[in-house]
C-alpha positions in Angstrom: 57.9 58.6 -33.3 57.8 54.9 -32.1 54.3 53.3 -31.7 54.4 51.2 -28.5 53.2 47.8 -29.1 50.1 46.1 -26.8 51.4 44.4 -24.1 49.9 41.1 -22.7 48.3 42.5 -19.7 46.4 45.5 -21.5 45.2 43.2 -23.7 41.8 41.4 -22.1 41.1 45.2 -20.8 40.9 46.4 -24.6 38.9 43.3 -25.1 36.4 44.1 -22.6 36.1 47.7 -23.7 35.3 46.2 -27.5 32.7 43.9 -25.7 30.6 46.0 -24.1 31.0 49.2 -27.2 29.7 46.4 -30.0 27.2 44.6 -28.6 26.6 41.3 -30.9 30.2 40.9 -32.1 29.9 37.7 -30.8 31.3 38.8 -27.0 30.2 36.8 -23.9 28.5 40.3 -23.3 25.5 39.6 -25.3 24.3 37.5 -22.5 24.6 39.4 -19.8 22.0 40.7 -17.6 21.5 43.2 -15.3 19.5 42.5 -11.8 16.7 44.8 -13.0 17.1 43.2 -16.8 16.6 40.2 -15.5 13.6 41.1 -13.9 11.8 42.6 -17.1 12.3 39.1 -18.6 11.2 37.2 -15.9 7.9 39.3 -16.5 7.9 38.2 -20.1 8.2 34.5 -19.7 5.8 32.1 -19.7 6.0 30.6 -16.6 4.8 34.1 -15.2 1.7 34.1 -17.0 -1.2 33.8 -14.2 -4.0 31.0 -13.7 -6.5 31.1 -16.4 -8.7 34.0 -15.2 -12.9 33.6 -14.2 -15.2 34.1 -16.6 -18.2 34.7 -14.8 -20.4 35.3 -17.4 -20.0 31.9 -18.7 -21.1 29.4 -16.2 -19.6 26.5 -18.4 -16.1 28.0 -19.0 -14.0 25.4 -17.4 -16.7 22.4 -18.5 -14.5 20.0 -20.3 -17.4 18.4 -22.0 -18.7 22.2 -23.1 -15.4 22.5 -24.3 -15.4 19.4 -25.9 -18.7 20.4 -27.6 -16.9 23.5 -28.3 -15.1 22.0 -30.7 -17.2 20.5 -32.7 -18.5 23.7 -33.4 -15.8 25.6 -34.2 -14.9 23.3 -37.0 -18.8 22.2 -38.2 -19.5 24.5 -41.4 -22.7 23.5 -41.0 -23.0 26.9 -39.7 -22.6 29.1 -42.6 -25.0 30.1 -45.4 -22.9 27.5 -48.2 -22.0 25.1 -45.5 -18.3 25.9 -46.4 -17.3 28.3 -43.5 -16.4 27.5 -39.9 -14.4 29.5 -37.1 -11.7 27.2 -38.3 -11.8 28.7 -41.7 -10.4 31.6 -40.9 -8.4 30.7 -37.4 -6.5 27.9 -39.4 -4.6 25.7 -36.9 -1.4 25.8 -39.0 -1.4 29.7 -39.1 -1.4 30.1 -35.4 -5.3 30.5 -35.3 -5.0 33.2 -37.5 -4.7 33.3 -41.6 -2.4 34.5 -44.2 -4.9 36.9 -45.7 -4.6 40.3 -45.1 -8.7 40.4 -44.6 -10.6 37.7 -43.7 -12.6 36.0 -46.3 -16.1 33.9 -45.4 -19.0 34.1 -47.0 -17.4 37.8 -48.0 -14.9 39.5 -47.2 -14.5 41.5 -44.4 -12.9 45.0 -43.9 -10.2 43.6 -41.0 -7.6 41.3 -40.6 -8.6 37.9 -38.6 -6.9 38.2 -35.1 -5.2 35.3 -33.9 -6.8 33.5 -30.3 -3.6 32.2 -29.1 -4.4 33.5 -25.3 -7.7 35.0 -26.1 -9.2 33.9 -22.4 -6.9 36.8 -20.4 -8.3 39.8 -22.8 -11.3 42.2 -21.1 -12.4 42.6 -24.9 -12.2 41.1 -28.3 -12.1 42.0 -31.9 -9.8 44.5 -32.6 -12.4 47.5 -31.5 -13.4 45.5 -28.4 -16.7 44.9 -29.2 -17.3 42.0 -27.2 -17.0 41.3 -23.6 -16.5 37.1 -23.5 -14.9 34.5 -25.6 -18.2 33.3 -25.9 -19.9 36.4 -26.9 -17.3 36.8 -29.5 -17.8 33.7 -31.1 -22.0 34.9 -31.6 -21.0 38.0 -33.9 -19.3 36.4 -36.9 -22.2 33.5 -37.0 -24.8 36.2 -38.1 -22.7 38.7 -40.4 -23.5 38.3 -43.9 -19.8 38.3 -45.2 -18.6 35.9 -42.6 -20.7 32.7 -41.5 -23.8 34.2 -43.2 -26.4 32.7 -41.1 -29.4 33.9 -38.5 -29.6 32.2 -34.8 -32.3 30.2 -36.1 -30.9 28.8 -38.5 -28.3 27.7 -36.0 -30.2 26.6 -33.2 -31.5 24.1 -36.1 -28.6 22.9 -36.9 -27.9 22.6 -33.0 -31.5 20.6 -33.0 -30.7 18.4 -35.6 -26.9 17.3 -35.0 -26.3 17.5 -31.7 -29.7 17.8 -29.5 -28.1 14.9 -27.2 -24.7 16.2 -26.7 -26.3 19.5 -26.2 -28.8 18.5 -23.5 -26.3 16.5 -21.9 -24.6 19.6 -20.5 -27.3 22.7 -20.9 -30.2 20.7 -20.3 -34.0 19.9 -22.9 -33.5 21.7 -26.0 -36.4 23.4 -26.8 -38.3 22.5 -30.6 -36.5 24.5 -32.6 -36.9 22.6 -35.4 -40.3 23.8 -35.7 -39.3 27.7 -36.6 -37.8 26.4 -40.2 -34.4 27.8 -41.2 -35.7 31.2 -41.9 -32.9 34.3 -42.0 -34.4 35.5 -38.6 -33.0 37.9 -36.4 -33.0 40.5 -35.0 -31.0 42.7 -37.4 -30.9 46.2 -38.0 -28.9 45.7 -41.2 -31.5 43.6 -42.8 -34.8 44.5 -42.7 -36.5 41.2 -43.8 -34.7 39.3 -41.6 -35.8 41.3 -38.3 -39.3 41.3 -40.1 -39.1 37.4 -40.0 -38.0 37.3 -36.3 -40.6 38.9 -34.9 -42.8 37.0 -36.6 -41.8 34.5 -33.5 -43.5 34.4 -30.8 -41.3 35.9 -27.6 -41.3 32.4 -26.0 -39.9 31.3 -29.1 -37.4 34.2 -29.6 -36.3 33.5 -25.5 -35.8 30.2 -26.6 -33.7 31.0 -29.3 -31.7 33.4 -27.9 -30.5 30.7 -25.1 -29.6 27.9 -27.7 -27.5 30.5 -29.2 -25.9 31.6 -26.3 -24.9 28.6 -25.3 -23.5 27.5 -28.3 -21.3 30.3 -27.7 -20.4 29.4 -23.9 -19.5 25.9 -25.5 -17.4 27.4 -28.1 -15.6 29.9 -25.7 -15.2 26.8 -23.0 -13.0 25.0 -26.1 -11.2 28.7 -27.3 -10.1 28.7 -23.5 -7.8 26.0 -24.1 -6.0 27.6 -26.7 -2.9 28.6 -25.6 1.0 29.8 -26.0 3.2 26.8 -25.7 7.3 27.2 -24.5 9.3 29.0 -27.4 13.4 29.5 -27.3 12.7 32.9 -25.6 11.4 31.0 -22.7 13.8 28.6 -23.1 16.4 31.4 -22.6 15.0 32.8 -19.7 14.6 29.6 -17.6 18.5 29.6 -18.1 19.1 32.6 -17.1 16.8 32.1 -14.2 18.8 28.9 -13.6 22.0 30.9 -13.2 23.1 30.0 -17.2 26.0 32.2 -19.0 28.1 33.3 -21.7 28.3 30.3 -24.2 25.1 27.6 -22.3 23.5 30.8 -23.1 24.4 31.2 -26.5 23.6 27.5 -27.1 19.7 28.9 -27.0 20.0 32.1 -28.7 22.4 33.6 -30.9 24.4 36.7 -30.2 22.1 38.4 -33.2 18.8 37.3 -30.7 20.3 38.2 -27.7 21.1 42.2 -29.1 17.8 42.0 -30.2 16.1 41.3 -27.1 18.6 44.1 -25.3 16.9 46.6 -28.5 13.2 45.4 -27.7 13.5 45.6 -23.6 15.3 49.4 -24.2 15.7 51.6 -26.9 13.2 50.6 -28.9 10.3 50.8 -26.4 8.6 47.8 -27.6 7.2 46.8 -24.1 5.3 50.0 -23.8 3.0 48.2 -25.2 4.3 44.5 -25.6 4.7 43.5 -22.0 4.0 40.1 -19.8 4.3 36.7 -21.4 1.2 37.4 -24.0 3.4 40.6 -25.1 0.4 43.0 -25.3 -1.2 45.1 -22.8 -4.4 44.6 -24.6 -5.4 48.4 -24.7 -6.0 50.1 -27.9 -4.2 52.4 -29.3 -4.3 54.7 -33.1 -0.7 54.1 -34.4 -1.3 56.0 -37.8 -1.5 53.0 -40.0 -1.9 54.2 -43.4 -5.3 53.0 -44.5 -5.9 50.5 -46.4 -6.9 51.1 -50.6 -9.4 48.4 -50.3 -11.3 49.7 -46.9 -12.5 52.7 -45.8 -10.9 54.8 -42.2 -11.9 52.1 -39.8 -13.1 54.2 -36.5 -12.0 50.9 -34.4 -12.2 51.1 -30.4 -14.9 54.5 -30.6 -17.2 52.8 -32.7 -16.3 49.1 -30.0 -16.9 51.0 -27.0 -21.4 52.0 -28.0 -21.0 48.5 -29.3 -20.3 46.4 -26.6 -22.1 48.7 -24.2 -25.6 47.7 -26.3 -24.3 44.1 -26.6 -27.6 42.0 -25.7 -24.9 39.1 -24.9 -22.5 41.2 -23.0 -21.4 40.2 -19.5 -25.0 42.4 -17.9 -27.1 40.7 -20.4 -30.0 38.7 -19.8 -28.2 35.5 -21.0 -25.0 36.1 -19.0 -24.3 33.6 -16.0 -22.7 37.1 -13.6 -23.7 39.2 -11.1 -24.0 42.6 -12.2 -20.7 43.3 -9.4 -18.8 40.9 -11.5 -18.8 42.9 -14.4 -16.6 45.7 -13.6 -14.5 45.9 -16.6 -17.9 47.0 -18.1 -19.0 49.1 -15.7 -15.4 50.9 -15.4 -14.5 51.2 -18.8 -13.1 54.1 -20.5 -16.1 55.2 -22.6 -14.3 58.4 -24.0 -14.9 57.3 -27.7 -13.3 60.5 -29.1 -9.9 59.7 -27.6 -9.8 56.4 -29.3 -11.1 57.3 -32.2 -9.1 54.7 -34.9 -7.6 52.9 -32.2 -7.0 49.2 -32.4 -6.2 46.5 -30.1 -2.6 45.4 -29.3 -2.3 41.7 -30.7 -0.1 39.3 -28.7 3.3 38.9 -30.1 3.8 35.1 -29.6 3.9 33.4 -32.7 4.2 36.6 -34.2 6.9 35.8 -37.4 4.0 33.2 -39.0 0.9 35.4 -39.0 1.8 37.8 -42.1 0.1 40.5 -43.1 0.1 43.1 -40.0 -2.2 45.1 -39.0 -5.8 44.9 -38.2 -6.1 45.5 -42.2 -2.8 43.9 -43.1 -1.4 47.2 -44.5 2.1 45.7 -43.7 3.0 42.4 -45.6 6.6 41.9 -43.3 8.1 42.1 -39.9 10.8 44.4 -41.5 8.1 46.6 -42.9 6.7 46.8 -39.2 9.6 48.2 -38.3 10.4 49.7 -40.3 6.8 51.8 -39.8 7.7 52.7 -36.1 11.3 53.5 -37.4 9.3 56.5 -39.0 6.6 57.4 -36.6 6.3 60.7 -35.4 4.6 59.3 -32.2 6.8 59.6 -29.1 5.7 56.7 -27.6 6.8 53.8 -30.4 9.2 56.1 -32.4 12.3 54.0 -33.4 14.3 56.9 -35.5 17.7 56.2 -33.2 17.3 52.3 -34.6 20.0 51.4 -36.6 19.9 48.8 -39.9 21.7 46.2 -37.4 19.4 47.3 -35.1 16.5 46.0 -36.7 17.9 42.8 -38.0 18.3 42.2 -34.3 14.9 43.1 -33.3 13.5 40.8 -36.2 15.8 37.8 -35.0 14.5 38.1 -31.6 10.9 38.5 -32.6 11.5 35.0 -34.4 12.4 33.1 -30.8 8.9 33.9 -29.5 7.3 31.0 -31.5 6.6 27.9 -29.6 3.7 25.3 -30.2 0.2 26.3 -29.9 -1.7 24.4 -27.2 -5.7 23.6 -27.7 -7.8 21.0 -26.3 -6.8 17.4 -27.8 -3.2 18.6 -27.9 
């Protein structure tokens, strides 16, 4: 028998066949798009993320001098118990406003992994149960818990008093005399005893008093959070030139065939935007993933033990110190409250700037973006199971995930 040779014209048709079969071979195919592909990327890119949204609770949100006071707070560790711990101490600038520990470390050390605030102002809730309605409400809890800041309200509307009373009434008005109430452990704490003992040893004026300074130092430090946000990375890069009619090799200038598959895997097979989706990549629900748990922390209840928590939050958006109407806090008064159903459920972190905020997890269980994966790979849950993913597969999906770093914008930057 002869074997007939491959003639010139059935050539580029055998080509085209290999092209679209293998993927990442380094074929023009890598980069191209369907209409409705297109569109899911368009809905990841950067330039679709919305206006900053309200924050009614928080009457000095978009105050540039709040924010500006902000700041200064966030990095004063002044506010800690050995005046060596600040919000910057564990949301490091240089690790994304995050750290590289697998549990945050303050005065203590805490039973969770620090969450990054690259975005932070479009989440309904914070922490990875959700405890907290409000950037600036989130920035209250960690001042008073004895293994993180390590210090009572009074103590820091002292500080407050003493370091910055003028830059403080400048934008919330006369600062009360706090300075008179000493630097006492007060407040109203149901984990210490002597401190709530101490508080109410204030009189209520005083306590009122108190109360607001704090507040407001957390309306100040939420106003600066606000500005931290996602800059352009390569994957936007690489959908502005799609969206500017870019193909084949101008595309492969931006991403490599290897990032290209891997985007393909992450907006198909894999299922990654059922939960990853719009240009923060979350959905910002919560959701129990079977995380093995951690040797150094007990099961972690998360969103069902978030849920009671924000509800009873004296600081939450229908609190006496909130700047709302009680109709402008619907995501309080429509919130799932069905704490069985997320019983160990966590929060869905933002994937920008994923690849440099090692360990994973909200106990960093998982030291690697591989072992990540490698996690869903095994999952017997439907909805992130990844058992059709091939070795390739993933080393596509880990390329790609490395394209959505970009600068981190903050006030000053």
């Amino acid at each position: 028998m002869k074997h007939s040779k491959l003639s010139v014209t059935t050539a580029p048709v055998v080509v085209l066949i290999l092209a679209l079969a293998f993927p990442g071979n380094g074929f023009a195919g890598d980069h191209d798009w369907t209409r409705d592909q297109v569109e899911t990327l368009r809905s990841l890119w950067i330039k679709s993320l919305r206006p900053l949204p309200e924050s009614p609770s928080n009457a000095y949100a978009n105050d540039m001098r709040a924010a500006v006071l902000g700041k200064k707070f966030f990095f004063d560790k002044r506010f800690s118990g050995n005046a060596k711990v600040s919000c910057g101490t564990c949301h490091r600038e240089d690790y994304a406003f995050t750290d590289n520990l697998p549990l945050a470390h303050g005065m203590g050390t805490t039973a969770r992994r620090t969450m990054t605030l690259i975005g932070s102002a479009y989440y309904p809730w914070l922490f990875w149960d959700g405890r907290k309605d409000s950037l600036w409400s989130q920035a209250l809890g960690p001042l008073e818990s004895t293994v993180e800041h390590g210090v009572s309200r009074v103590f820091v509307a002292s500080v407050i008093f003493q370091h910055y009373r003028d830059e403080y009434e400048g934008i919330f008005g006369p600062l009360p005399t706090v300075d008179k109430l000493g630097m006492l452990p007060a407040r109203p704490a149901s984990d210490d005893p002597s401190a709530y003992k101490a508080w109410l040893k204030y009189s209520l004026e005083d306590r009122e008093a108190v109360n607001r300074v704090y507040a407001n130092l957390g309306k100040a430090i939420g106003a600066y959070v606000r500005t931290i946000l996602p800059g352009t990375s390569r994957f936007d890069e690489y959908v502005a030139a799609v969206e500017a009619g870019k193909t084949g090799e101008d595309l492969g200038r931006i991403f490599s065939d290897r990032e290209a598959q891997g985007l393909r895997i992450f907006i198909s097979k894999a299922k990654c935007t059922n939960c990853h989706f719009g240009p923060l990549f979350t959905n910002s629900d919560f959701h129990n993933l079977g995380i093995p748990v951690s040797p150094k922390t007990p099961f972690d209840a998360g969103r069902s033990e978030g849920i009671g928590q924000v509800l009873a939050d004296e600081f939450n958006c229908l609190g006496p110190y909130s700047d709302a109407k009680g109709k402008q806090c619907q995501q309080l008064w429509f919130m799932d409250t069905d704490s069985k159903k997320y019983t160990g459920a966590m929060k869905t972190p933002t994937l920008r700037n994923v690849v440099e905020r090692p360990p994973y997890m909200h106990a960093g269980q998982l030291k690697t973006i591989r072992e990540v994966l490698e996690f869903y790979k095994g999952s017997k849950n439907p909805d992130i199971a990844h058992q059709s993913l091939t070795g390739g597969d993933m080393e596509a999906l880990e390329a790609f995930l490395g394209t959505l770093s970009g600068p981190v914008l903050s006030l000053g930057e």
